[in-house]
C-alpha positions, -999 to 999 in steps of 0.1 A, spaced: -195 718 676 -230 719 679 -258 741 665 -247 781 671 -266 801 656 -286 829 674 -316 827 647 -324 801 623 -299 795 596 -321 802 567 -327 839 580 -291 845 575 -268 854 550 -240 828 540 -213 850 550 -228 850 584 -231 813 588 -199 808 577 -187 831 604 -203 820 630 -193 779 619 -161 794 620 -154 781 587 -134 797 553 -155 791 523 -124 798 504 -108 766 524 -130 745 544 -123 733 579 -89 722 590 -87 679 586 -75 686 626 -106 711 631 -129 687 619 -117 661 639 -120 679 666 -159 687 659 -166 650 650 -155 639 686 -181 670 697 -208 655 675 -207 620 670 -205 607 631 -231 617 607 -256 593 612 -293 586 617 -298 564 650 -311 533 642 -345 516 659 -337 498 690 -326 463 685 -346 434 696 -331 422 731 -318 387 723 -343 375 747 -372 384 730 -355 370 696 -355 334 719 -389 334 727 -402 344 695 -384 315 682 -395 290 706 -435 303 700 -429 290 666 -459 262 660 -438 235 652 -414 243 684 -443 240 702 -455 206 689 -424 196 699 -423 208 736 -457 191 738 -440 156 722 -413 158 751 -440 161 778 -456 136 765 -424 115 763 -417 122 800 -456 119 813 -459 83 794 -429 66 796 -409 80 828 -377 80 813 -359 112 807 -336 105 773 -363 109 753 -377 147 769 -339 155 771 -328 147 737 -364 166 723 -354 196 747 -316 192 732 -332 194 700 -358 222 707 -326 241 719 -301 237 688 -332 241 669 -336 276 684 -298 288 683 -294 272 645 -326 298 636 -310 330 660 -275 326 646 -289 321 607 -314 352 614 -279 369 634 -261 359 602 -284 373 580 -288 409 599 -251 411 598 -248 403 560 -276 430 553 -255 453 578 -224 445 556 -238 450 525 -248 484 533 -215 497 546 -195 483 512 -221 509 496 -215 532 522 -226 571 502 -192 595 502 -198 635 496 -172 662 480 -159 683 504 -133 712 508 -109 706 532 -72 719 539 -81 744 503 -82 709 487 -114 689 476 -114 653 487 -140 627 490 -153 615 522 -174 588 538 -208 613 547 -205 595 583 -172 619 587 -191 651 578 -191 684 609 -210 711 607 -190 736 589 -180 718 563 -180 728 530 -198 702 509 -200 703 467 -230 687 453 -239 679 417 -269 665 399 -278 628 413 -261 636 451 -280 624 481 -274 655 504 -255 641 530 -266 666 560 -287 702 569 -266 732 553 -271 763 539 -262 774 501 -229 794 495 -235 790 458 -263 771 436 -262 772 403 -300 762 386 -307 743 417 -333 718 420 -337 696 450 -362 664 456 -379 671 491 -403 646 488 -385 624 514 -390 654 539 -415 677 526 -436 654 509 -433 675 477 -440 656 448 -418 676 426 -384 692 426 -379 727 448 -363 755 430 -331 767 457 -312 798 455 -285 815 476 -312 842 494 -323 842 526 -357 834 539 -370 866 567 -393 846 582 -379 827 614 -411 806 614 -408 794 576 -419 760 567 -390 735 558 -401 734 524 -402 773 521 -370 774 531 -350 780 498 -317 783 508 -312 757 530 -309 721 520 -318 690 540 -304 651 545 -315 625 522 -331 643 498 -318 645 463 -300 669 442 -321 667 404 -305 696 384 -280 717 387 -250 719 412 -239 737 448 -215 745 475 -230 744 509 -222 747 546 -229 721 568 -253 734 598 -261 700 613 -256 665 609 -271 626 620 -297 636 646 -296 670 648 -311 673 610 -344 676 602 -344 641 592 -330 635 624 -358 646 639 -384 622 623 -354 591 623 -379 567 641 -402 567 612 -370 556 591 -352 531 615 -358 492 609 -369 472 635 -351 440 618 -353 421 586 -379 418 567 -384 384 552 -384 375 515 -416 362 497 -399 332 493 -394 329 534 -425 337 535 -438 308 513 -416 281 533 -427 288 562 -462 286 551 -449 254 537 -439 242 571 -466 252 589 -490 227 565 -463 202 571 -469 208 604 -505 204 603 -501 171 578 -479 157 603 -505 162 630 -527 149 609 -508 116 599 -500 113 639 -540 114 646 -543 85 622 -521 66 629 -531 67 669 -567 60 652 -550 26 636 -532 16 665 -561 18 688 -582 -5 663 -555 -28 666 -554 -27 706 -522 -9 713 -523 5 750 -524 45 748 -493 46 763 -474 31 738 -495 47 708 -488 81 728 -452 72 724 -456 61 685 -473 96 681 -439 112 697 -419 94 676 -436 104 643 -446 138 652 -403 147 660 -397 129 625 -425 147 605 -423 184 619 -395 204 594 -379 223 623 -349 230 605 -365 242 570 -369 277 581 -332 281 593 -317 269 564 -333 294 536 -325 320 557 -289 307 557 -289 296 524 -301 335 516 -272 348 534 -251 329 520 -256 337 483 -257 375 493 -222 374 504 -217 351 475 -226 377 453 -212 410 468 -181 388 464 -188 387 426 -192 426 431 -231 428 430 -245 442 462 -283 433 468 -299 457 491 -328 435 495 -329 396 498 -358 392 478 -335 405 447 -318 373 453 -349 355 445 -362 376 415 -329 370 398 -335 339 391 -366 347 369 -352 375 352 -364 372 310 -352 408 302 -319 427 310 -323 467 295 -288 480 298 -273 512 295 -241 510 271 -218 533 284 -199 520 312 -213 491 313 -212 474 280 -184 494 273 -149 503 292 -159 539 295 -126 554 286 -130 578 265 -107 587 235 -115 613 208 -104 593 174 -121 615 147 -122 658 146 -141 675 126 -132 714 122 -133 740 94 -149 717 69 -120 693 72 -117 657 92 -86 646 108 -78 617 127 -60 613 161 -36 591 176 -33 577 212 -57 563 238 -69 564 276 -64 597 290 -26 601 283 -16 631 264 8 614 242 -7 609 208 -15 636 184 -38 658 155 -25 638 125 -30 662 93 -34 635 61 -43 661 34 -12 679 29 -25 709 36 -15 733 67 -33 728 97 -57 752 103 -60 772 134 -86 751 157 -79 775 191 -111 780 193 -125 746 192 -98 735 217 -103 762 243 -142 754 243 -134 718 247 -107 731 278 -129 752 295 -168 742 293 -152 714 312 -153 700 350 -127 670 343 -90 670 352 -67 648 336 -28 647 350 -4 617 346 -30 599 331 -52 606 360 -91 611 350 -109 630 376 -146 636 371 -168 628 340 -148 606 312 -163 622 281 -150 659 295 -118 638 303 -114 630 263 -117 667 256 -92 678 281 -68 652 265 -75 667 235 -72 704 244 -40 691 257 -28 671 224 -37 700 201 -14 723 222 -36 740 250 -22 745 281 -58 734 304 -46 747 335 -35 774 324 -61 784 296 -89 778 330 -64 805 355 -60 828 322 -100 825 314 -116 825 350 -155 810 343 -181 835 354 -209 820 350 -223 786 340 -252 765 324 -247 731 340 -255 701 317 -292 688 314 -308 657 301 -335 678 289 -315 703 269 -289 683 261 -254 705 267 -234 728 289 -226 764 288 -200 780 305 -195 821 304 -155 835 304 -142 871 298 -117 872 269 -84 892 270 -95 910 236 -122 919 255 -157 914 259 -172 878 265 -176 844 255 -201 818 261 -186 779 248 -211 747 251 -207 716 246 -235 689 234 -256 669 215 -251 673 179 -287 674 175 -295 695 202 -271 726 192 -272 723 151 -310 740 160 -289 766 176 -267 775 153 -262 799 127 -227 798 119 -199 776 115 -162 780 115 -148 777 78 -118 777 61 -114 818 66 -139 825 95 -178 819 104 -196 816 76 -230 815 77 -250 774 77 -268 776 46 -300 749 35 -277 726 25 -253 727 48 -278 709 80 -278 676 54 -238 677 50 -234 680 86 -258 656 99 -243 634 70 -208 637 87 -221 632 118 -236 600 108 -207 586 92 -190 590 125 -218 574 143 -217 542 115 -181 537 130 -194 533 171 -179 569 177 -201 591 201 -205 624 187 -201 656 203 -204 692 192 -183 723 199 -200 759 194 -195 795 208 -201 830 205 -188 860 215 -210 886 242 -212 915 253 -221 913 288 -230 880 310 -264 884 329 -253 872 365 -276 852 388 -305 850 363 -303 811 349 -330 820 319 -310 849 309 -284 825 308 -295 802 288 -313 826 264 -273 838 252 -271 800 241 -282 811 211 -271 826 174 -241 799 183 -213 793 162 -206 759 152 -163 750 159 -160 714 159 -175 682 159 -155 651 181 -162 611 171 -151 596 208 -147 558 211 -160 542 241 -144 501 234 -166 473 244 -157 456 274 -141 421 260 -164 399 282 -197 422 276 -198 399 240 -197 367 260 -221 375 289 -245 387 266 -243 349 245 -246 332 279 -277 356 290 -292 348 258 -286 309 261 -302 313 291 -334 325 278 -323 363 285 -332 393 263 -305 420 261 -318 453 250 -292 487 251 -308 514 259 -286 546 257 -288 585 250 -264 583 220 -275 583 182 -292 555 170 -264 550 142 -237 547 171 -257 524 193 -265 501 165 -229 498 155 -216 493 189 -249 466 193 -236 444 164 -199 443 178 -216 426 209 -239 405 194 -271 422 207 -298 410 182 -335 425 175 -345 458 155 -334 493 166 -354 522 173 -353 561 190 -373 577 215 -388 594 186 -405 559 174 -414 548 205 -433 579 211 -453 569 176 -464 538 194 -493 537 214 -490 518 250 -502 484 234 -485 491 198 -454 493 229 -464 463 245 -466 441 212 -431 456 203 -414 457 237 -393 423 231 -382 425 200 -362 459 202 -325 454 208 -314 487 205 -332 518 220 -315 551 211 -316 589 223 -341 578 249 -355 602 272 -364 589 310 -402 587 304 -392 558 276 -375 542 297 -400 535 323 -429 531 295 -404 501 278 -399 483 311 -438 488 316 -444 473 283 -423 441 290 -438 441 325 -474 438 312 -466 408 292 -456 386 326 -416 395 319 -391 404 346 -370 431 340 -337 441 354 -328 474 346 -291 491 347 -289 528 351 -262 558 374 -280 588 366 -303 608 384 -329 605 353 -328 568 357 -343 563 392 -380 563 381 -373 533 355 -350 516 382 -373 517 405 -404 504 381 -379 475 372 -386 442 389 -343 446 395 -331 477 394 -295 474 392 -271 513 398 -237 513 392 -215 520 419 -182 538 401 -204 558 379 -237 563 397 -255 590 414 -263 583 454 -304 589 435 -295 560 415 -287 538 439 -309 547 458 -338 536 439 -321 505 432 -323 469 445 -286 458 434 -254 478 429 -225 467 410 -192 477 423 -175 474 389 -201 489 368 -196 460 344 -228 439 330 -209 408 326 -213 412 365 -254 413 359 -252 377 344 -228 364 368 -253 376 393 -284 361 374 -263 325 375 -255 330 410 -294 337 419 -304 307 403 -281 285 420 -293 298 448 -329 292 444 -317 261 432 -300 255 464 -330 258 484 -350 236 462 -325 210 471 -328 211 511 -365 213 511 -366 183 487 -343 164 510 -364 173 541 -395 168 533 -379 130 511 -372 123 547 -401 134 566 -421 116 536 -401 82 538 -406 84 579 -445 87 572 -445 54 554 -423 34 575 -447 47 607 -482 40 589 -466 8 568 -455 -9 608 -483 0 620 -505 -17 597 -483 -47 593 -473 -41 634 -439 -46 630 -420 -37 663 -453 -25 682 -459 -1 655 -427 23 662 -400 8 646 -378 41 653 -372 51 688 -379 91 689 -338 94 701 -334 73 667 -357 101 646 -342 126 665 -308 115 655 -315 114 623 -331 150 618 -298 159 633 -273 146 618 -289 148 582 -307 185 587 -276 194 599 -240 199 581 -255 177 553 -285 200 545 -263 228 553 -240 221 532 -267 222 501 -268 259 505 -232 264 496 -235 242 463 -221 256 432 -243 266 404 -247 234 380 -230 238 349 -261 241 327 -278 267 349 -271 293 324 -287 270 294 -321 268 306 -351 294 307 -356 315 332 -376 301 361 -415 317 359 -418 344 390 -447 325 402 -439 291 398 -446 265 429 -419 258 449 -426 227 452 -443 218 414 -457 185 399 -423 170 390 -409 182 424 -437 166 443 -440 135 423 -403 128 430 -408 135 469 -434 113 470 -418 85 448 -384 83 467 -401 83 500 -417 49 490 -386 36 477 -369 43 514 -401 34 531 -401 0 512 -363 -8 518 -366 2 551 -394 -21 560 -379 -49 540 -349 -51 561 -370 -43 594 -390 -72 580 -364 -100 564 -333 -95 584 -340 -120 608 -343 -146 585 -312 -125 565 -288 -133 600 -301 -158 621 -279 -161 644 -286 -122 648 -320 -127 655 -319 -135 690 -310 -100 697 -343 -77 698 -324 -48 692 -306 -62 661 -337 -55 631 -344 -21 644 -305 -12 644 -298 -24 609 -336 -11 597 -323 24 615 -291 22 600 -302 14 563 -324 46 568 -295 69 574 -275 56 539 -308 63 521 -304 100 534 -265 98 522 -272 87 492 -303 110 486 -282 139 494 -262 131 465 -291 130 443 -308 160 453 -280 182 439 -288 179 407 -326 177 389 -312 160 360 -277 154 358 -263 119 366 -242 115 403 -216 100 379 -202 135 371 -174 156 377 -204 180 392 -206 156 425 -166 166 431 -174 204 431 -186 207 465 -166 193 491 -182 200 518 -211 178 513 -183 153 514 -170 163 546 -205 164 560 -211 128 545 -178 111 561 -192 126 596 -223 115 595 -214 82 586 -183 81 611 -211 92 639 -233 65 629 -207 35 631 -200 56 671 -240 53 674 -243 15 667 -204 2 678 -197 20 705 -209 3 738 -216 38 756 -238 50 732 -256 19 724 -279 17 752 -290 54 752 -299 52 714 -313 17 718 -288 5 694 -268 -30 688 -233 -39 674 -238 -44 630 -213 -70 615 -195 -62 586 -220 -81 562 -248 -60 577 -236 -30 572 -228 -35 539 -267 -49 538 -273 -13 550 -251 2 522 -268 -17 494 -300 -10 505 -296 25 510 -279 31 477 -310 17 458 -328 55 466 -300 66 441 -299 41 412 -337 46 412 -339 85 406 -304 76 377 -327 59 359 -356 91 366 -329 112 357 -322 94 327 -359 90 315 -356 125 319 -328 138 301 -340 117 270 -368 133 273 -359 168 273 -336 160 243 -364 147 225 -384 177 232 -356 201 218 -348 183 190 -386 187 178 -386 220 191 -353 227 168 -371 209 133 -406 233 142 
């Protein structure tokens, strides 16, 4: 069903949209209805930018610099030598080159695609008479939607109801802050879109209040619809750290160049025709040139992305794959997240007296246990406010909506109060919806005795100031000086246990001003106090352990919640969180650089409002830290959005939240956050690895190249460019590949956070690139050099010291790969077991090489001759001395760092 209206939907009353979508607000739209309209209109969706024609993804790939060195090596190769393995093979390469980087980039636009669709936004709608939750994809015009503080709206639609209705337009209107919206209509046909007041538009954000609406358009025929180019992505953007390697391989490019120029400089001192120094320079520039480097972090990146939504974090952006791996700070929300979040009221307090209560979760089994021997006193009152300023439902144990209303349901229920029937018997008229900035909820119900009632619900603190009364033994009686300190006194004590603490108050009215939200709120007021609940929230059993690994591993943990600070601390010491606590009231006594001296050594940060939470995560910013930063609410997005990781949760969080966000957990649980900040480390980790295997191997072919032809052994090109070639296949292939699916090491998680900034390839890194490059260089030319006076009766053959000195080459890369997986711990370890498929890549590479020098086909196309036993084990021995050299580096090592943190322990 398309668009039907005979003047703009914002100039008419709701009735009349409703009537002419052909919709019952009363019901919503048939499930066959909207089926029906869906076919009509396609899903709810924004078109996305055109993609790139696969074609034009080919040649972008092949005008890559190094490609292009690489095209000019084969026409070289064919103009000099007139043989056509050489261009063929380069061309070969060029080609799996090019479909190893489409496929990885394919890979990676798929992952991103996959991501978004596990966090695919759902909406409350009324459907059948029933409310369900669907994908917004499946939305029709007419539909009636529900919406609530912290909802994305999910298409164009005009208000049937709204209730203190504030809506961020910014997206759309460019209106910095939130729009007032209200149920009238606008006269003006010709009103702007942000004039528009009772209308509400796609992808912007519900902020206060809540609202019913009729869909009026959806996916391109919105208004957002209208602008969707300016929102489609043309593809994916890459990640600083993609953009730092392939900086890195375009110098590695120009050093190769380089290294080719001078060693055509050296060979023409020494006489060499140009044709076979042009050949040399082939040769080298195919073995120097990191073709593959680029491919591989963008597979590696893919990779651990799926790794992680598998762990049940989904990054929105790659580049949060690389920040996690230097995060130094994790601020967490508790409830939720450190905690279960299943709420159970343990502790009442009503008519001066406390009583405990039995049973957990959110059946209705347990009970008001009465310990003092006296008769229970009548707590109707209390119950009924905690049944009906209320939006949960709780049936067969079944929570539906927010769990701290669900407690108070369960409750109501235990103490005798028939919920569904107490809501049908007392019908709410009118409502103050809960806000962070007043801190409770108000609903309005006529009573049979007559006259009104107004019950809220909220903070302690926030409704002791507006109280007057409280519920005694007899009656109300009036709060008198002394009786603020006993109550905040009981309050405490609750809060000294880890129970949240929630108050119950009322008061009887004589009318209920309708449609007027600060007439409203103005009869919260004069309340009377009825009760006080202590609800436990239990710590999640592995929170305690995540948060002792996150600290081994250099990780500051601070809570930062809404609760009192008395509850927060107690629930802070159960899991281990260390530092000092403090409340959004000290914080606000500290002065930006008081905050920034403090920042770190806060643990617990209590009854927080949203401007602390962006000044704390500034604080810790501004000394050099990296924050990640947990938050579902609507309130959170500035702060998650300040955060170097802003992490929403995805059972518990508002579509604002996650939008703002760069990860989402689909568990809501932080252990997830750590298991997230090990997994980003192993992936940097990984990548580390392949690029320190590369460029080993592009530095150990330098040497042997510039080495022979200084000492011209075998006409100063002891490799054949089919031979180099060979090898950047077979060992920048599964091999290096395979480094990208390596586990985390087992100490990831006991060492400091890597610094944001740090080199990707540093001092250490680069002295250990250069130092076992020499070592194969040196072996290398040792063999090329020795082994006819090794086998003699081999040395007839002129094929036979280039084979073996080709051959011993290839076992340094197998063994190197092995050392490469770990910066410090030994190959002798059960570590080298945990991956197996570097061992599958390993047994192929070497079964390939055997084919390359054995088998008579392939001999003469890779200039190749048959090895004997004794030489290949010559070959083996060799090669393996790349790996006891870096054991004994990696020894030197860990003595080292022992040393240094036992000195660090004694200071």
């Amino acid at each position: 069903m398309t668009d039907v209206a005979e003047s703009p939907w914002h100039t008419r009353v709701p009735a009349e949209v409703a009537a002419a979508l052909g919709v019952d607000p009363a019901t919503g739209l048939s499930a066959a209805e909207a089926e029906r309209r869906r076919a009509g209109n396609g899903p709810n969706l924004l078109a996305e930018a055109p993609r790139v024609p696969v074609w034009r993804k080919v040649i972008t790939l092949l005008a890559d610099r190094m490609t292009l060195v690489l095209v000019i090596a084969a026409v070289v190769s064919a103009t000099v030598s007139r043989e056509w393995e050489t261009p063929v093979v380069i061309f070969a390469v060029i080609a799996l080159n090019t479909i190893l980087n489409y496929v990885q980039e394919s890979r990676a636009e798929n992952s991103l695609q996959a991501l978004r669709q596990m966090s695919v936004s759902t909406a409350r709608v009324r459907r059948d008479g029933r409310e369900t939750e669907l994908p917004c994809a499946d939305l029709v015009p007419g539909d009636l939607v529900l919406l609530e503080a912290g909802d994305a709206v999910p298409a164009d639609g005009r208000l049937l109801t709204a209730v203190r209705l504030q809506i961020a337009e910014a997206a759309l209107t460019g209106e910095s802050h939130p729009v007032d919206k209200d149920i009238d209509q606008v006269a003006d046909p010709a009103a702007p879109l942000g004039d528009r007041t009772g209308m509400l538009f796609m992808n912007t954000q519900v902020t206060r209040g809540r609202a019913a609406m009729i869909v009026t358009a959806t996916g391109m025929h919105t208004e957002m619809g209208a602008i969707a180019t300016l929102l489609g992505t043309a593809g994916v953007e890459q990640t600083p750290l993609q953009r730092r390697i392939g900086q890195l391989a375009g110098t590695l490019t120009v050093v190769a160049l380089v290294t080719v120029a001078l060693v055509f400089v050296l060979g023409l001192l020494r006489g060499q025709s140009w044709s076979d120094l042009l050949l040399t320079a082939v040769s080298l520039a195919v073995a120097t040139i990191p073709e593959g480097l680029t491919a591989v972090v963008a597979f590696t990146l893919a990779m651990g992305a799926s790794r992680l939504a598998a762990r049940g974090a989904i990054v929105k952006q790659l580049s949060a794959v690389e920040t996690l791996g230097s995060t130094t700070h994790i601020a967490t929300d508790k409830t939720g997240t450190l905690t279960l979040n299943e709420m159970t009221v343990q502790r009442l307090l009503v008519r001066g007296r406390s009583f405990r209560v039995t049973g957990s979760g959110y059946g209705t089994d347990g009970k008001i246990l009465v310990g003092d021997g006296l008769p229970a006193p009548d707590m109707t009152a209390a119950l009924l406010g905690m049944a009906l300023c209320n939006d949960a439902t709780v049936h067969d144990g079944t929570l539906v909506g927010d769990p701290t209303e669900g407690a108070l349901v369960v409750l109501a229920e235990k103490g005798g109060i028939d919920v569904d029937g107490a809501r049908a018997a007392l019908p709410r008229l009118a409502e103050v919806p809960f806000d962070s900035a007043y801190k409770y909820m108000a609903t309005f119900h006529a009573v049979p005795e007559g006259g009104y009632r107004v019950f809220v619900k909220g903070a302690p603190g926030a409704l002791l100031g507006r109280a007057t009364s409280m519920l005694g033994a007899d009656g109300p009686v009036p709060i008198g000086d002394g009786d603020h300190g006993r109550i905040r006194a009981a309050i405490d004590d609750l809060a000294a246990e880890g129970l949240r603490t929630l108050m119950i108050a009322g008061r009887d009215l004589d009318a209920v001003p309708r449609g007027d939200a600060d007439a409203l709120q103005q009869r919260v007021s004069d309340l009377t106090l009825y009760a006080v609940v202590g609800i436990v929230d239990p710590p999640r059993p592995e929170a305690r352990h995540a948060i002792e690994v996150a600290r081994g591993a250099g990780i500051a943990v601070h809570m930062i919640t809404g609760d009192h600070l008395v509850t927060a601390s107690a629930i802070a010491r159960q899991l281990g969180i260390t530092g000092s606590a403090a409340s959004g009231a000290d914080l606000d006594g500290l002065d930006d650089a008081a905050l920034q001296a403090r920042a770190a050594e806060f643990g617990v940060l209590a009854r927080v409002a949203p401007e602390h939470k962006i000044r704390v995560v500034k604080a810790l910013q501004s000394s050099g830290e990296i924050v990640a930063m947990t938050g579902d609410g609507v309130n959170d997005a500035p702060a998650l959005e300040q955060a170097d990781i802003g992490v929403a949760m995805g059972i518990t969080g508002t579509d604002v939240s996650k939008g703002a966000a760069n990860m989402i957990l689909t568990d809501d649980n932080f252990a997830t956050i750590v298991a997230a900040v090990a997994e980003g480390r192993g992936i940097y980790d990984n990548i580390v690895k392949f690029v320190k295997f590369q460029l080993t191997t592009a530095w150990g072919f330098v040497l042997i190249f510039l080495a022979a032809g200084a000492l011209g052994l075998a006409g100063g090109a002891p490799f054949t460019a089919l031979q180099i070639l060979w090898v950047n296949i077979i060992m920048d292939g599964p091999p290096a590949l395979s480094l990208g699916v390596d586990p985390a090491e087992p100490g990831t998680m006991k060492r400091p956070p890597r610094a944001a900034r740090e080199a990707l390839l540093n001092r250490a890194r680069v002295q250990r690139i250069l130092g076992l490059g020499i070592v194969m260089a040196t072996g290398t030319i040792a063999v090329l050099h020795f082994a006819p006076d090794l086998f003699p009766d081999s040395a007839g053959d002129p094929l036979f010291a280039t084979t073996l000195a080709f051959t011993t080459f290839v076992f340094f890369q197998v063994f190197n790969l092995f050392n490469v997986r770990s910066n410090l711990g030994s190959v002798f370890s059960l570590q080298t077991f945990t991956n197996h498929t570097v061992w599958i890549a390993i047994v192929a590479v070497i079964v390939l090489q055997v084919c390359v020098v054995q088998a008579a086909v392939l001999q003469g196309f890779f200039d190749t001759t048959s090895l004997t036993l004794a030489q290949w084990a010559l070959a083996v021995a060799v090669g393996s001395i790349v790996l006891w050299v870096d054991e004994v580096g990696k020894a030197v090592a860990r003595r080292v760092s022992r040393r240094r943190s036992a000195e660090n322990a004694r200071t």
